[in-house]
TORTIMAR-452140 format. One record per residue: residue in three letters; y, z negated, x negated of N, C-alpha, C, O in turn. Coordinates in nm, 2 decimals. Layout:
resn | nv | nw | nu | cav | caw | cau | cv | cw | cu | ov | ow | ou
ALA | Y | Z | X | Y | Z | X | Y | Z | X | Y | Z | X
...
% end
This chain:
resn | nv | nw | nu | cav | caw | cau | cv | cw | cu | ov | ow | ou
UNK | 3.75 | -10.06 | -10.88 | 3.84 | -10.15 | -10.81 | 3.83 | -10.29 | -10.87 | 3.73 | -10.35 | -10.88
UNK | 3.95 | -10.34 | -10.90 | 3.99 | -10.50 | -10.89 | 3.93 | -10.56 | -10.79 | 3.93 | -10.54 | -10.67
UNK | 3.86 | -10.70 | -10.89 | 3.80 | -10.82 | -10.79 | 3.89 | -10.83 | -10.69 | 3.85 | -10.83 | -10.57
UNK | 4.04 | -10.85 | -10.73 | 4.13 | -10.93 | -10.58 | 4.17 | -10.76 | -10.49 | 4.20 | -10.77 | -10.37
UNK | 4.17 | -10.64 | -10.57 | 4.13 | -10.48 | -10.49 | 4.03 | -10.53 | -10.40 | 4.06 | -10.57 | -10.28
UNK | 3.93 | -10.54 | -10.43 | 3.79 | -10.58 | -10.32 | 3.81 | -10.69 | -10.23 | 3.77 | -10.69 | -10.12
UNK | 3.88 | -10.79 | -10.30 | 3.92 | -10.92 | -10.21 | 3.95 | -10.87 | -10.09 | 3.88 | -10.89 | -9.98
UNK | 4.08 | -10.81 | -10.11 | 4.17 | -10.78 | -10.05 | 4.09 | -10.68 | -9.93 | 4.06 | -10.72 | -9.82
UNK | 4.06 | -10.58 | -9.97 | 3.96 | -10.48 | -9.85 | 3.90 | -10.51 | -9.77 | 3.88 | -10.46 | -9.66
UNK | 3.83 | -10.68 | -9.85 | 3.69 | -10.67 | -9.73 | 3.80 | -10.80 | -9.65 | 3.75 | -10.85 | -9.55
UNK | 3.92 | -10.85 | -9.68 | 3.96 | -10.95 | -9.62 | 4.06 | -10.85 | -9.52 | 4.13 | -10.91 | -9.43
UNK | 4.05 | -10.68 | -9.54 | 4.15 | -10.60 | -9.45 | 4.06 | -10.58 | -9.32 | 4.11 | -10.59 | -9.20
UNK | 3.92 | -10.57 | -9.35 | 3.79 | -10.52 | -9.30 | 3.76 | -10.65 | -9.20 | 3.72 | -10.64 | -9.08
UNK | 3.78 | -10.76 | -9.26 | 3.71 | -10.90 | -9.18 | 3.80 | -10.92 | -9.01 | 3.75 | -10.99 | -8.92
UNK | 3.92 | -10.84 | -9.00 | 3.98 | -10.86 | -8.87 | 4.05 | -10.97 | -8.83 | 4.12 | -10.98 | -8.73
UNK | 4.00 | -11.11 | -8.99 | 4.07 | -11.22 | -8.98 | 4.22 | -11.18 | -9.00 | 4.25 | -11.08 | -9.07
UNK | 4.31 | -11.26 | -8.95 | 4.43 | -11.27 | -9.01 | 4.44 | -11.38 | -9.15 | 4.44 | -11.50 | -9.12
UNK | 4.44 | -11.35 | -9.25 | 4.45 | -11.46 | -9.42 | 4.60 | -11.42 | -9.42 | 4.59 | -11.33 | -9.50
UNK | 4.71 | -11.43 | -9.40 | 4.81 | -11.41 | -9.44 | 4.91 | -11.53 | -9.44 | 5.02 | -11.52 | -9.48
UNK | 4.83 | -11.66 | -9.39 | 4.85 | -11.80 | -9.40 | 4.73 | -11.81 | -9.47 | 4.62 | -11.74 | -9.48
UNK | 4.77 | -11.91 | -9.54 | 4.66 | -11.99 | -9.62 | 4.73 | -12.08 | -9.73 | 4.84 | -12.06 | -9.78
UNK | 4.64 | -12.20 | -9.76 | 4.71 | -12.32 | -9.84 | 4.66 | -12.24 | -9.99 | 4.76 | -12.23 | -10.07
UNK | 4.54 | -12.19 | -10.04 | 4.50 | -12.12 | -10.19 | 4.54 | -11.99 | -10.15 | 4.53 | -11.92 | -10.05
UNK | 4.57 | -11.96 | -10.28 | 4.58 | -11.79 | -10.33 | 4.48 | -11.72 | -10.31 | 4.40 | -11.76 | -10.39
UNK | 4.43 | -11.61 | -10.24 | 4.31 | -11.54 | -10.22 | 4.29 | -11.51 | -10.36 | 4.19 | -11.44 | -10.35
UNK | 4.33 | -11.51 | -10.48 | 4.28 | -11.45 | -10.60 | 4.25 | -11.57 | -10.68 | 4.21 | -11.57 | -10.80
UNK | 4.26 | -11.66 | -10.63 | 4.18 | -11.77 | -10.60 | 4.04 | -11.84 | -10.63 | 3.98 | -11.92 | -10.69
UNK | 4.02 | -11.73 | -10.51 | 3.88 | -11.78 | -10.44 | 3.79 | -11.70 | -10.50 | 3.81 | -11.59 | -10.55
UNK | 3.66 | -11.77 | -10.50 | 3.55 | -11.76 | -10.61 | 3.44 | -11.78 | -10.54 | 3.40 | -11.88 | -10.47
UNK | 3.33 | -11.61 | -10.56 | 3.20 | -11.65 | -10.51 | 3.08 | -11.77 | -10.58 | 3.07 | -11.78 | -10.70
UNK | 3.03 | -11.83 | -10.50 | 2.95 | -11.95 | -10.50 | 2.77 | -11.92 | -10.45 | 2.71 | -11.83 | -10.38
UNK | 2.71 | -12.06 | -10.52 | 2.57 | -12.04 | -10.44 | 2.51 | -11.89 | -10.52 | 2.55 | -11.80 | -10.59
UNK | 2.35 | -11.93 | -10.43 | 2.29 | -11.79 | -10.50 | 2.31 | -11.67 | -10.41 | 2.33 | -11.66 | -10.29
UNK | 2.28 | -11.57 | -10.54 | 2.31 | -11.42 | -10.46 | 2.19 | -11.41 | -10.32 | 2.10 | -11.48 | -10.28
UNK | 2.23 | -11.28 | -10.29 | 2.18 | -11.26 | -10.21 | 2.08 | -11.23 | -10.18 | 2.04 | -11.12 | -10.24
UNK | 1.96 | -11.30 | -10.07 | 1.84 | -11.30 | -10.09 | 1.77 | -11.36 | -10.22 | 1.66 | -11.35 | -10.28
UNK | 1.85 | -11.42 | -10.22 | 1.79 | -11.60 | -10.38 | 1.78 | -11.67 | -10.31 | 1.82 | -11.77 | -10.37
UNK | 1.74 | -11.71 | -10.16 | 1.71 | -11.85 | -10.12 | 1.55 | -11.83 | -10.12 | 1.51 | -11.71 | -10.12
UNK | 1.52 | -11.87 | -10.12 | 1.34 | -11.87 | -10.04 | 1.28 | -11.86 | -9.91 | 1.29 | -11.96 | -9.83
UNK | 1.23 | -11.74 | -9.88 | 1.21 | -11.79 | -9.78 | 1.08 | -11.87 | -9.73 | 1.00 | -11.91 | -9.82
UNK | 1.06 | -11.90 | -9.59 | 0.93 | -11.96 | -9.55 | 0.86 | -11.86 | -9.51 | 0.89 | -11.82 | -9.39
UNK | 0.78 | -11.81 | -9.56 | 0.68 | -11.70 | -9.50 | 0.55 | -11.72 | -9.46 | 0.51 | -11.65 | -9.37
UNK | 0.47 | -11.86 | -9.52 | 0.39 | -11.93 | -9.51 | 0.37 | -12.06 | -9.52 | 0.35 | -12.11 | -9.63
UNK | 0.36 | -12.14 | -9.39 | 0.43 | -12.29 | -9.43 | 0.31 | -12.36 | -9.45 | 0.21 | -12.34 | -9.38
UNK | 0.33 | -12.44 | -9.55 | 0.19 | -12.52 | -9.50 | 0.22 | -12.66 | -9.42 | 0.32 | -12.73 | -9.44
UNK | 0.10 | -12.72 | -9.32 | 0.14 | -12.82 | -9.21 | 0.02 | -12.92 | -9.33 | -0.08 | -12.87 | -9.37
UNK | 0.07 | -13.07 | -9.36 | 0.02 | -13.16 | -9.35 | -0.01 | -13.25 | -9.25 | 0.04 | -13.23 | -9.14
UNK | -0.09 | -13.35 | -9.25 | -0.08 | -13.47 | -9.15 | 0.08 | -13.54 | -9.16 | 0.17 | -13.48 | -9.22
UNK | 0.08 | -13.62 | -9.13 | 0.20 | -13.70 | -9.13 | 0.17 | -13.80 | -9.26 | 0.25 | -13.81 | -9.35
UNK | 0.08 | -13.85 | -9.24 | 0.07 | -13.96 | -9.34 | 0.07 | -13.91 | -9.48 | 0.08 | -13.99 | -9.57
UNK | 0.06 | -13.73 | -9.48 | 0.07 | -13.73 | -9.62 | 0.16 | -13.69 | -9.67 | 0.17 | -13.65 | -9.79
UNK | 0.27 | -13.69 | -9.56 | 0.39 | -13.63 | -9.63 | 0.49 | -13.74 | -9.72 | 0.60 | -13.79 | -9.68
UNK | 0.45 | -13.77 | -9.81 | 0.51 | -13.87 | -9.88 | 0.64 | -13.85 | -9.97 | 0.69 | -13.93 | -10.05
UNK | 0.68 | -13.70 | -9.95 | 0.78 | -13.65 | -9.95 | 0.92 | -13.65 | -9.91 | 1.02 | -13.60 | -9.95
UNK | 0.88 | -13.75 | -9.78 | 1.02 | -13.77 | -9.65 | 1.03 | -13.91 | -9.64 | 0.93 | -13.98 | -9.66
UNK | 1.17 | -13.98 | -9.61 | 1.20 | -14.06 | -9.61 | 1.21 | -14.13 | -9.50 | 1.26 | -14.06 | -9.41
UNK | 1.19 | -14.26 | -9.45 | 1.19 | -14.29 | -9.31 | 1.29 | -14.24 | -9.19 | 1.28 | -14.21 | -9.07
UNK | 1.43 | -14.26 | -9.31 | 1.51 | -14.16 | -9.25 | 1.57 | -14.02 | -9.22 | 1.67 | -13.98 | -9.16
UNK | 1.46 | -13.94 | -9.28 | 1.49 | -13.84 | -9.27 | 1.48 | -13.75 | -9.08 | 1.39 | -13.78 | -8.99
UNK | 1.56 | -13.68 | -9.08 | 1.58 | -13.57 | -8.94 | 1.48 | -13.47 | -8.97 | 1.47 | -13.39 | -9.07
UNK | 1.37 | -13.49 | -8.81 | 1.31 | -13.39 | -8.80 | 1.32 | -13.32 | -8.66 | 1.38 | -13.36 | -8.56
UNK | 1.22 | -13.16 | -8.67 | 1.22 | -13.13 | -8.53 | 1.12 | -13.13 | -8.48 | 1.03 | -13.10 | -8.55
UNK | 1.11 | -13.16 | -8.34 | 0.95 | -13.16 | -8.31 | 0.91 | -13.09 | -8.22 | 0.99 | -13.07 | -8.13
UNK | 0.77 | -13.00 | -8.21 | 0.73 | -12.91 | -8.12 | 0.64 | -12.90 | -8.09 | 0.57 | -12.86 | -8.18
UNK | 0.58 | -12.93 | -7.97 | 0.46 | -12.91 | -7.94 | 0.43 | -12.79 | -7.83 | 0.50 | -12.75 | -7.74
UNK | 0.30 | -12.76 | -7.90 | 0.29 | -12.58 | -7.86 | 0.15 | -12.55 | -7.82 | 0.09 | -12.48 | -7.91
UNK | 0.07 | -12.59 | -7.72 | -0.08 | -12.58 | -7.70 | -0.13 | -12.69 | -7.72 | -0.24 | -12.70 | -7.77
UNK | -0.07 | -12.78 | -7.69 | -0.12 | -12.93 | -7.70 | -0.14 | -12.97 | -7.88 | -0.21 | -13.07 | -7.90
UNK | -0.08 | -12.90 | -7.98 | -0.08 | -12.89 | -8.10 | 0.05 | -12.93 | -8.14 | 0.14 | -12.84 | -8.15
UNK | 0.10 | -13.07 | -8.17 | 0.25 | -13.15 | -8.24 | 0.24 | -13.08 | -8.37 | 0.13 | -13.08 | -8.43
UNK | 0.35 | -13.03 | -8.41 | 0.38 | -13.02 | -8.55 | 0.60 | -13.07 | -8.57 | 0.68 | -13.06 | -8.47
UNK | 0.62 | -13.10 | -8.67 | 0.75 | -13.13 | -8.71 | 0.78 | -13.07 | -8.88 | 0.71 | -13.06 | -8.98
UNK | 0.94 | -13.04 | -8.83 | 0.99 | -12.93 | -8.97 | 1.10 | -13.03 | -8.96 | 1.17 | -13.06 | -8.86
UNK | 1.10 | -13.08 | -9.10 | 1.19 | -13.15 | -9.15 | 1.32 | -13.10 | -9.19 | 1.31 | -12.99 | -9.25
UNK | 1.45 | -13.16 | -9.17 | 1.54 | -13.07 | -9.13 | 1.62 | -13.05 | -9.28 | 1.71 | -12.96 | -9.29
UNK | 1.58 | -13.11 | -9.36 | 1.62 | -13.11 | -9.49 | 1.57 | -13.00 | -9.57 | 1.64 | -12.94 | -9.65
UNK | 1.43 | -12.96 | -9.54 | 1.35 | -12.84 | -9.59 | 1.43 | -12.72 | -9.50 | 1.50 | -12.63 | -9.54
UNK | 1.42 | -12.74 | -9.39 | 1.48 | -12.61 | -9.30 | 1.61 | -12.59 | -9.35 | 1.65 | -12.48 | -9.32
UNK | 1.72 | -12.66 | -9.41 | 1.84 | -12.63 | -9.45 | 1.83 | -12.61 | -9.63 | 1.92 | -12.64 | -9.69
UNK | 1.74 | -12.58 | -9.67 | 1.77 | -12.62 | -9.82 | 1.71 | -12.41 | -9.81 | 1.75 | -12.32 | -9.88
UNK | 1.61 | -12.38 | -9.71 | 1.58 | -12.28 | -9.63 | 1.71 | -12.23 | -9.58 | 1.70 | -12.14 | -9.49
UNK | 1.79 | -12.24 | -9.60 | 1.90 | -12.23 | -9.44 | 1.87 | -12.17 | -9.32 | 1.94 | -12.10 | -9.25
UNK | 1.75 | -12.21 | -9.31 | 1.72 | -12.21 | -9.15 | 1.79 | -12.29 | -9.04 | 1.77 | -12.41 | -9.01
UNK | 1.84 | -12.23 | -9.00 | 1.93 | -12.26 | -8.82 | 1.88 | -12.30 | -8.71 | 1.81 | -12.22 | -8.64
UNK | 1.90 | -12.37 | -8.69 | 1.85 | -12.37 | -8.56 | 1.94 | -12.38 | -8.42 | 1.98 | -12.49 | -8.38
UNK | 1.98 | -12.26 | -8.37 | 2.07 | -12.24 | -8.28 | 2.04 | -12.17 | -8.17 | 1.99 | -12.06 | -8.15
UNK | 2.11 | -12.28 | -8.06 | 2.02 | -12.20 | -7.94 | 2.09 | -12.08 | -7.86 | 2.21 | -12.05 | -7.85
UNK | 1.97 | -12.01 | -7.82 | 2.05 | -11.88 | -7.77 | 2.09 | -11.89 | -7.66 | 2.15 | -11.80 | -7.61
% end
């Protein structure tokens, strides 16, 4: 099967209506790493704060405290992760 054959199938399959659109679906071009090329976090390591000299004053974090134990995941690492954070 033809790349825009496959286009076409999984865009028959997606239930979207594409039959508007401003680009040509033959077009469009996969991006980013394949699948399962991100990294995951399987094992995080926690520093103090002070030694994270990695983060910027302004950087977005999240904070949680869980057992009277604060830790923060910087939101820059959790998206480069594409870790989500969305609530259920």
């Amino acid at each position: 099967m033809s790349s825009s054959g496959f286009f076409a199938a999984a865009l028959s399959l997606s239930g979207f209506d594409f039959t508007k659109h401003s680009i040509s679906p033959d077009e469009i071009q996969g991006g980013g790493p394949p699948k399962d090329r991100i990294p995951a976090i399987l094992d995080p390591q926690f520093i103090p704060a002070r030694e994270a000299t990695f983060l910027a004053d302004d950087d977005e974090l999240i904070g949680v405290v869980e057992s009277g134990v604060a830790k923060a995941y910087p939101l820059r690492i959790l998206t480069w992760h594409e870790v989500s954070m969305i609530a259920s």
